[in-house]
N, C-alpha and C positions, 0 to 999 in steps of 0.2 A: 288467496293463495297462502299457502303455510309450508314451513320446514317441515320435511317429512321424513331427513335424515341427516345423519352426520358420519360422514365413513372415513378412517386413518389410512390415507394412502399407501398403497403395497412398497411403489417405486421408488416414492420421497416421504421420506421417515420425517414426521413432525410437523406434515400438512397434512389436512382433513380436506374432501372434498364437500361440500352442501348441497341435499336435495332439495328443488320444493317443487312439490304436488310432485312426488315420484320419480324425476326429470334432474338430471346434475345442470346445477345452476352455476357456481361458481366456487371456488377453494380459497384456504386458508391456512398461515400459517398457525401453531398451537397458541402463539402468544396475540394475533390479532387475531383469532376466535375468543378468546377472552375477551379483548378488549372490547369486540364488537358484541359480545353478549345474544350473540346466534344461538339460538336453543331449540331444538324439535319442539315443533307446537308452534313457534312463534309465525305472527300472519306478516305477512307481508304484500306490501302493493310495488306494481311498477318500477315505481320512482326509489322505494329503498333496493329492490333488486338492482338499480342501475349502480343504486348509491355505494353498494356492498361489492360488486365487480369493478369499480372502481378500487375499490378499500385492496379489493385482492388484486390488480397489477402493483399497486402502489406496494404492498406486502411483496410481491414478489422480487420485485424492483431491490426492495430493503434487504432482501434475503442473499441476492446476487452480487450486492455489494459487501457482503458479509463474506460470500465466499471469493470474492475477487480480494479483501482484505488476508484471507487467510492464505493465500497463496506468499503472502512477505508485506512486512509492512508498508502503509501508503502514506505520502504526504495529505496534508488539506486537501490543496491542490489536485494532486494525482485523482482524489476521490470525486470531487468536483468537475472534472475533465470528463471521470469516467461518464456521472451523470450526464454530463452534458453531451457524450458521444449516444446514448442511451434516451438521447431527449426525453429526459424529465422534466417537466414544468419548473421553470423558478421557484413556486411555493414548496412543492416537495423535495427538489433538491436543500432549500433551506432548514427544513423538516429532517431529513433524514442524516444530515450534517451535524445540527444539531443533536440531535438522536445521538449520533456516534461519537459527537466530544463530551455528553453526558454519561454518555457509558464508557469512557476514558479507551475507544477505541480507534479514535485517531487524535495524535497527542502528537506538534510537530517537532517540541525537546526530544521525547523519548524516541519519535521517528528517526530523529539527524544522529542521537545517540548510536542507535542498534545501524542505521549508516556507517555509521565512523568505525563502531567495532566491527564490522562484517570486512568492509573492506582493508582493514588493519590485519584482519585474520586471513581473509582468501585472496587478495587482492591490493598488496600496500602498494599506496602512492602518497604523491606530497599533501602535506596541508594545503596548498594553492588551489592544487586539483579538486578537493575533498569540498573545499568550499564554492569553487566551480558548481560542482554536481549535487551540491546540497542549492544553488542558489537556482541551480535549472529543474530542482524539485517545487522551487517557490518558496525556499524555507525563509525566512525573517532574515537578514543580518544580526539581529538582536540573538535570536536562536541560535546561529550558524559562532558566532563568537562564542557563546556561552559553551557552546561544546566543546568547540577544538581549544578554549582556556581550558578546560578541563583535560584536553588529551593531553598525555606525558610524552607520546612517543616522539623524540626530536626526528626533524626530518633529516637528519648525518645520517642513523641508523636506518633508516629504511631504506636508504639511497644503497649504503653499504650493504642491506639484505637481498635487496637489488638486483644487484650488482654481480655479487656473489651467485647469485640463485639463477640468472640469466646467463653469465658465464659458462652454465652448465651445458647451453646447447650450441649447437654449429651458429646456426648465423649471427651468436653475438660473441664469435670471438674477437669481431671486427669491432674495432676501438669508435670507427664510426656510426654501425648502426647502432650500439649498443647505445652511443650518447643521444642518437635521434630517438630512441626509445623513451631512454630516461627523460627528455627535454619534453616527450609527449606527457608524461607523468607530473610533468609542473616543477620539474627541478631546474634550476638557472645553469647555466653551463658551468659558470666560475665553480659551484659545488660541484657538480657534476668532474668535472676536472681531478678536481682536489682527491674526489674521492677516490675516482679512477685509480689515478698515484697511490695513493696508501694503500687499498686493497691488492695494486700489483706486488706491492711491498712483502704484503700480508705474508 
């Protein structure tokens, strides 16, 4: 048996599908037909066909997590989980893990980082909270401090943005839900309090 073609997919740009003896055998993507060194001409028996449709779930696999990555950053974790919902074998999950901290595409500083900003930006809540939800990501504690030392923003002022910026609607003119709000957001009452006071002041 021998490869008797190689054709660039109409539908998914950057996979080639492989013929051998005339017959679609199995596909690829551009970077693991490289690496596999599949070339028209080349003969093949059984056993490397099995070998090579093998190579391309596993490619596929790598590819889905590339676009399950591109939808917003992922933890270790998160990536790991996915594989595991996807049952992928222990070897190529560690395979492909690897793969992607080599290619600096899962990194769990820079994860917690662009974390910390997203929800500073669309979504402020407390430092408490942040580290909650960085620790339910599986991030390190070692990671999870390093970053929020790094945040500036004290949590007075977010409470006070809060505050302010939920006032704006009907159900939190009420002094009550507004604090159960805020006490969901990881703020201790005593602040929560204080702040209330000064911004009625405001």
């Amino acid at each position: 048996m021998n490869v008797t073609a190689i054709k660039q997919q109409v539908k998914r740009a950057g996979r080639y599908s492989i013929f051998v003896d005339g017959k679609y055998s199995f596909s690829l993507s551009a970077d693991a037909l490289l690496d596999s060194k599949v070339v028209i001409g080349l003969e093949v028996d059984e056993k490397a066909i099995r070998e090579f449709k093998q190579l391309s779930d596993d490619d596929k696999l790598y590819n889905n997590v590339l676009g399950y990555l591109a939808i917003r950053p992922r933890s270790h974790w998160e990536i790991e989980s996915y594989l595991l919902r996807k049952k992928a074998s222990p070897p190529l999950s560690v395979s492909i893990l690897n793969k992607l901290s080599n290619n600096d595409l899962i990194n769990d500083q820079k994860f917690a980082q662009a974390f910390v900003n997203d929800r500073r930006l669309l979504k402020p809540t407390s430092r408490r909270k942040l580290n909650l939800e960085l620790r339910q990501k599986r991030v390190s504690t070692e990671v999870i401090d390093l970053v929020l030392a790094g945040d500036e923003v004290p949590d007075s002022d977010v409470l006070r943005e809060l505050i302010t910026r939920k006032r704006r609607q009907t159900k939190y003119q009420d002094d009550l839900k507004l604090m159960q709000y805020l006490a969901r957001q990881g703020f201790n009452y005593g602040d929560i309090k204080d702040a209330l006071g000064s911004t009625d002041v405001d």
